[in-house]
C-alpha positions in Angstrom: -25.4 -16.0 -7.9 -21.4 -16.1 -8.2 -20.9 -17.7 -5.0 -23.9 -20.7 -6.5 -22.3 -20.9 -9.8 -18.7 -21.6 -8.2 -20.2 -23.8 -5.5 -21.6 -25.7 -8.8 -18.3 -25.4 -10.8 -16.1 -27.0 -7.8 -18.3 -29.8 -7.4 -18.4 -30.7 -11.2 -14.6 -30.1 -11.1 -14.4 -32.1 -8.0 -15.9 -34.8 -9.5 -13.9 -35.0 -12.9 -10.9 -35.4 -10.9 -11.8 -37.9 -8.9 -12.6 -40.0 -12.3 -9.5 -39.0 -13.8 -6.3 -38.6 -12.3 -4.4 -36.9 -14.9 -6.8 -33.6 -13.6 -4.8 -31.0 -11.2 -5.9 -28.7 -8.4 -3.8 -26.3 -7.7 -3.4 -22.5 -6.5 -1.6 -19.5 -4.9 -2.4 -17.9 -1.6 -0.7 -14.5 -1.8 -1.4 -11.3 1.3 1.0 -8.2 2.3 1.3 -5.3 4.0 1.0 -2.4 1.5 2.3 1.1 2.5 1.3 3.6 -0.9 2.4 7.1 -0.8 3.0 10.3 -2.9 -0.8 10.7 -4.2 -3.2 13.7 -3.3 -6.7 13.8 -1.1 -8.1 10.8 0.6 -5.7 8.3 -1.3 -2.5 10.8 -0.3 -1.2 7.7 1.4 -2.8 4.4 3.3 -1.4 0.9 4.7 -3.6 -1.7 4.1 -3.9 -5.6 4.1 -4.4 -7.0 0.4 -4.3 -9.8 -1.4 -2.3 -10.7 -5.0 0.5 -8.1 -4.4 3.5 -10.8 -5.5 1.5 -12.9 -7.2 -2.6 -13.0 -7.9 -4.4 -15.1 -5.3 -5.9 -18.0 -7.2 -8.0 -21.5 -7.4 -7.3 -23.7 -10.5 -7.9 -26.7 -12.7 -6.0 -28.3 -15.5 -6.1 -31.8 -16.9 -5.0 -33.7 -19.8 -6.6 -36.7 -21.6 -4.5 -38.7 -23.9 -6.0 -39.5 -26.9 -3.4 -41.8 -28.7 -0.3 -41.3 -31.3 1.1 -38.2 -29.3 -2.2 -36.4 -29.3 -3.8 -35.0 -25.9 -6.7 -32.8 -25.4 -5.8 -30.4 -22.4 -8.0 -27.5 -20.2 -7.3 -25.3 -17.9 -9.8 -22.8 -15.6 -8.2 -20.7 -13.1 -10.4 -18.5 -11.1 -8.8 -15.4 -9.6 -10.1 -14.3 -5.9 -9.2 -12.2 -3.2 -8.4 -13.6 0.0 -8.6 -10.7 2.4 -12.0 -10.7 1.8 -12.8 -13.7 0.2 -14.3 -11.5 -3.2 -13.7 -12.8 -6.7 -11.1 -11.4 -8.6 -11.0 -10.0 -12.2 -14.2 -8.3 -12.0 -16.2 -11.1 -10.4 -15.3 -13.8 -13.3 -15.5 -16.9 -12.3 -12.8 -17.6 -14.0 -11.3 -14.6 -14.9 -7.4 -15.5 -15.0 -7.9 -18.0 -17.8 -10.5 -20.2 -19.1 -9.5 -22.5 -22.3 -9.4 -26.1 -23.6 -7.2 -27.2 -26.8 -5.2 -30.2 -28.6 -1.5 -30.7 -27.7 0.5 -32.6 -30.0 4.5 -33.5 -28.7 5.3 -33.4 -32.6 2.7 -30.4 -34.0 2.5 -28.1 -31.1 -0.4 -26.9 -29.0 -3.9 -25.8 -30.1 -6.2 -23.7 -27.6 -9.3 -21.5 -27.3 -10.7 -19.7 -24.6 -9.5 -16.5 -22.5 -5.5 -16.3 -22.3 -2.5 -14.1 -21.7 -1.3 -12.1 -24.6 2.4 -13.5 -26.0 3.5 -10.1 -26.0 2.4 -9.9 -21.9 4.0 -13.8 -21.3 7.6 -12.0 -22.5 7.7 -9.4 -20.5 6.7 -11.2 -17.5 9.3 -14.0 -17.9 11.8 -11.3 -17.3 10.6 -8.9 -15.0 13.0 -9.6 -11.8 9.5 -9.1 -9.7 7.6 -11.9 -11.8 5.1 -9.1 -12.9 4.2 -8.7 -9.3 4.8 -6.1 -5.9 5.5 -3.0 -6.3 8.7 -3.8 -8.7 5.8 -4.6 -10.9 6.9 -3.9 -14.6 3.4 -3.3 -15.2 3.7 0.3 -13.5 5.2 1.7 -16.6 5.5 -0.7 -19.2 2.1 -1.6 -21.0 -0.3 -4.6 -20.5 -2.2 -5.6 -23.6 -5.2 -7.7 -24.6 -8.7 -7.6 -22.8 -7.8 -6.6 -18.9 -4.7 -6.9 -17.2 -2.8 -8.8 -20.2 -5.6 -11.5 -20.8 -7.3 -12.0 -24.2 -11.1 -12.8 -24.5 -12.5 -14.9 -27.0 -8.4 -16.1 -28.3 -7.3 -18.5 -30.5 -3.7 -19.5 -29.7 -1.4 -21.3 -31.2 2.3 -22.7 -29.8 4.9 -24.4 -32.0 7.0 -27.1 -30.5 10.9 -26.4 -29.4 12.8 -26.9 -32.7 16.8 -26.7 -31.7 15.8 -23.7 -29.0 13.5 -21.8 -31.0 9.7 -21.6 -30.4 6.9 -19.1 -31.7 3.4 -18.7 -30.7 0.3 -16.9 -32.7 -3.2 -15.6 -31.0 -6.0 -14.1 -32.8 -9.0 -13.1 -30.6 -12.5 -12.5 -32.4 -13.9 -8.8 -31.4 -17.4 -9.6 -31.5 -18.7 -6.6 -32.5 -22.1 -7.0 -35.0 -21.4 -6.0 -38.5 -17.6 -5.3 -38.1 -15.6 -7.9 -37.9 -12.3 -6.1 -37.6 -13.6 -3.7 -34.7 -12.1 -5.1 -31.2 -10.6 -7.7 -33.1 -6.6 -8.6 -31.8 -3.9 -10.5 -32.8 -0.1 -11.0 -32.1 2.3 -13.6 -31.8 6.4 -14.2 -30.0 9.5 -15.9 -31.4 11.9 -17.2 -29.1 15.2 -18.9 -28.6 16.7 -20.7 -25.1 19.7 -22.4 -25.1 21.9 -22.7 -22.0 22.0 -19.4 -19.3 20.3 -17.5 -22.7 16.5 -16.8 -23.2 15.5 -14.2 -25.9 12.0 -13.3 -26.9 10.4 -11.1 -29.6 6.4 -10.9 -29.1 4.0 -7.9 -30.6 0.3 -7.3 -29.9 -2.2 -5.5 -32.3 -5.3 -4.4 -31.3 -8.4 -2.6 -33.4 -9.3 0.2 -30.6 -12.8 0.4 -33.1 -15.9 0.3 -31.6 -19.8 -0.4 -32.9 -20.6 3.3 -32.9 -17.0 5.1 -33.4 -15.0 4.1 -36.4 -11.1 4.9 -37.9 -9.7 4.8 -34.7 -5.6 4.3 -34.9 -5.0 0.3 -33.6 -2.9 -0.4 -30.3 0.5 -1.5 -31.1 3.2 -3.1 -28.8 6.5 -4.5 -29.2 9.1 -5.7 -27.1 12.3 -7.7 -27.3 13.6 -9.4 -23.9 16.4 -11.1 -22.6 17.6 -13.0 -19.7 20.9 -14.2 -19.3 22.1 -16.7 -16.3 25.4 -15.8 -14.7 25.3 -18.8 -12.3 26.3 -16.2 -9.4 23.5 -13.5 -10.6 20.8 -13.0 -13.7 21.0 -10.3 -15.7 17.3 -9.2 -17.2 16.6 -7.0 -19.7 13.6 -5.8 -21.6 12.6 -2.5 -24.3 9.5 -1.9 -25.2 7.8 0.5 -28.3 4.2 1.1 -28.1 1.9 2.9 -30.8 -1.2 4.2 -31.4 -4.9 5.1 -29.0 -4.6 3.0 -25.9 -0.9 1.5 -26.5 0.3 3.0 -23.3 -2.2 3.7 -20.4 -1.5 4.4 -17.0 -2.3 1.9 -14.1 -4.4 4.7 -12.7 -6.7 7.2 -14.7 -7.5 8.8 -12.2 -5.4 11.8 -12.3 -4.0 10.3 -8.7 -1.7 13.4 -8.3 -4.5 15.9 -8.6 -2.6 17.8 -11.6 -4.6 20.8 -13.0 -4.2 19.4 -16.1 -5.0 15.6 -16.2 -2.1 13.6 -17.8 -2.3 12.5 -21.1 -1.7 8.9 -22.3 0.7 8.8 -24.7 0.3 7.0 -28.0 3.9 7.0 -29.1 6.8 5.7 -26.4 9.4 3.3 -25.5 10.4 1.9 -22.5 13.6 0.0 -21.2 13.7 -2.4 -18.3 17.3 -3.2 -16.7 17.2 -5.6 -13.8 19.0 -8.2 -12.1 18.5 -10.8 -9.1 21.1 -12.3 -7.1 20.7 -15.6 -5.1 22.2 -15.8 -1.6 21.4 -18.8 0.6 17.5 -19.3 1.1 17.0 -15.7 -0.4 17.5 -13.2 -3.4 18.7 -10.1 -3.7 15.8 -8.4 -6.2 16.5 -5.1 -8.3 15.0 -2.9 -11.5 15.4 0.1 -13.5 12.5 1.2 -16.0 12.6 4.0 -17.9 9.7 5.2 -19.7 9.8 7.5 -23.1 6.8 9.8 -24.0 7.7 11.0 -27.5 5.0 13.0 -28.0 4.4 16.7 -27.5 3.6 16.0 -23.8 7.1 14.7 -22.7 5.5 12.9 -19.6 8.5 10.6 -19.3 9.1 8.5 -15.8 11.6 6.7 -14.0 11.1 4.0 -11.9 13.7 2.5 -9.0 12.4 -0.7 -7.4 14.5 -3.0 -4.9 13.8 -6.0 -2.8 14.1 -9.2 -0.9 12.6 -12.7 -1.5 13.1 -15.3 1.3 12.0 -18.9 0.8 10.4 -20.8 3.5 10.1 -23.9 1.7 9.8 -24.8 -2.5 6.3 -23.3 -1.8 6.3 -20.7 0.4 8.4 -17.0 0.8 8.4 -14.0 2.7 9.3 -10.6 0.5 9.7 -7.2 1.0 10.0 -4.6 -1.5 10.3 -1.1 -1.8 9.4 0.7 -5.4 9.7 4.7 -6.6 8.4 6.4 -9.7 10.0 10.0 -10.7 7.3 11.2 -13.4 8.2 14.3 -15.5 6.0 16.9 -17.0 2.8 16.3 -15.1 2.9 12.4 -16.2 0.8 10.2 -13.9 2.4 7.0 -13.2 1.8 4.7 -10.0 3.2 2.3 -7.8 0.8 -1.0 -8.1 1.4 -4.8 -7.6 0.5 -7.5 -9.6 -3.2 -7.1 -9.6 -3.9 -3.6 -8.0 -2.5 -0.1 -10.0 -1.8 1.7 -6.9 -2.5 5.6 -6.0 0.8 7.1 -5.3 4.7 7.3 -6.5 5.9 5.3 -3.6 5.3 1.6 -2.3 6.4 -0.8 0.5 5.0 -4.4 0.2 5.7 -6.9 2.6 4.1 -10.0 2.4 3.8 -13.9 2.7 3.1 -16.5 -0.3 2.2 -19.8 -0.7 1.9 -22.1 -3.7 -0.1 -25.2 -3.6 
């Protein structure tokens, strides 16, 4: 039925674009190498061919139509797959990446509806030296918030125009839940300022962790503040992180990957702190991170994670990398080493892989 229905969507898509030019096809090829390590029983440590460890493998569409006096309405669909086996991606969406369609205005801002990342996700990313990807991933110990893997279901989202270097975006997203209509719901928003070699961004996410059946149930709540700074010769990156409440701060893996007696615990009260810088040389750069993670609860389960690597471009559209990540976790915590779409089953990671952007 998937395979029909995408069959269906390409040829509609297909067809759009050959009517209108202002319509897009584009995508990312990504497949590595992974070497994992450091967990317990059959997943104690395996190499393996993947797809999506840099960046997520991915088919999509994006168009505008100009509707007059500044005014265009815009889409975008982007279906996630894998390509070592040719499976779809994000739980077999068909378009499980993103999915909306909105109004952009050059004077009023940007208007859109449909399944999108979370603000508080988008600022993290931006200045993650591993672009949220391999095993540098800041995803390993800093949270991901919305729906699944930083995406927003049923969102709202509003952007503001760049006003003298400052911008903000707001995203509601509807829980859906009969007869509640706070349960599930979410919300958050970012305020930023670029000017020059400086990028800063505030962002928070909220979200109601109530359910039809199970009621009072403390919200998620995440807040970071990030900043990038360009010193011509290197960028400096830098992010810290607080996150509050049921569900602010779970692990990649829940499945106790370290075979403690004692599963670990997610924590509901932490902050993190990213530290990371890249360094150009020739066709390559020099890739690097520190993340600390703070469990302030009873528990203690802090971590530590050490993450280096190489990126080496081919072309403007294709690189090699290899990278090499390490988590330390304290008091029985359970962190692992995972990419940009997998959550990995040990401390320990070696990517080395081959992407291509089209």
């Amino acid at each position: 039925m998937n395979k029909t229905m995408f069959a269906l969507a390409l040829s509609a898509l297909a067809g759009a674009a050959a009517a209108q030019s202002n319509v897009t096809v584009y995508g990312i090829v990504d497949m590595a190498v992974v070497r994992e390590s450091g967990g317990v029983g059959a997943a104690a440590s395996s190499t393996k061919l993947t797809s999506g460890v840099e960046s997520g493998s991915r088919l999509g569409f994006k168009g505008t139509e100009d509707l007059g006096d500044g005014m265009s309405a815009i889409f975008l669909l982007e279906n996630g797959f894998q390509a070592d086996t040719g499976a779809m991606g994000q739980g077999g969406l068909l378009f499980g990446r993103q999915a909306y369609v909105g109004l952009q205005s050059k004077t009023a801002g940007t208007l859109t509806l449909g399944r999108q990342y979370t603000p508080q996700y988008l600022a993290v990313a931006a200045v993650d030296p591993f672009g949220s990807g391999t095993a540098g991933d800041t995803k390993n110990l800093m949270a991901s918030t919305g729906n699944s893997a930083s995406r927003m279901d049923n969102a709202v989202k509003y952007a503001s125009p760049v006003v003298n270097g400052f911008n903000a975006e707001v995203v509601y997203g509807v829980g859906e839940v009969a007869g509640d209509s706070t349960a599930q719901r979410q919300f958050g928003g970012a305020v930023g300022y670029a000017n020059g070699p400086l990028v800063v961004r505030l962002a928070h996410h909220n979200r109601n962790n109530d359910t039809a059946t199970v009621k009072n149930n403390s919200s998620a709540k995440n807040t970071v503040l990030t900043a990038l700074y360009d010193f011509g010769v290197a960028k400096a990156h830098f992010a810290y992180g607080v996150d509050k409440g049921m569900n602010s701060a779970l692990p990649r893996n829940l499945n106790n990957p370290f075979g403690y007696a004692v599963a670990p615990t997610p924590s509901i009260d932490s902050s993190v702190v990213l530290l990371g810088v890249t360094v150009p040389q020739g066709m390559g750069t020099w890739i690097g991170s520190y993340i600390r993670k703070n469990d302030k609860t009873s528990f203690n389960q802090d971590a530590e994670q050490l993450a280096a690597g190489y990126r080496y471009y081919l072309s403007k559209r294709t690189d090699l990398y290899g990278v090499y990540a390490y988590i330390r976790n304290k008091n029985g915590a359970g962190y692992t080493v995972g990419s940009a779409i997998e959550g990995g089953t040990g401390n320990r990671g070696l990517n080395l892989g081959m992407r291509h952007v089209f």
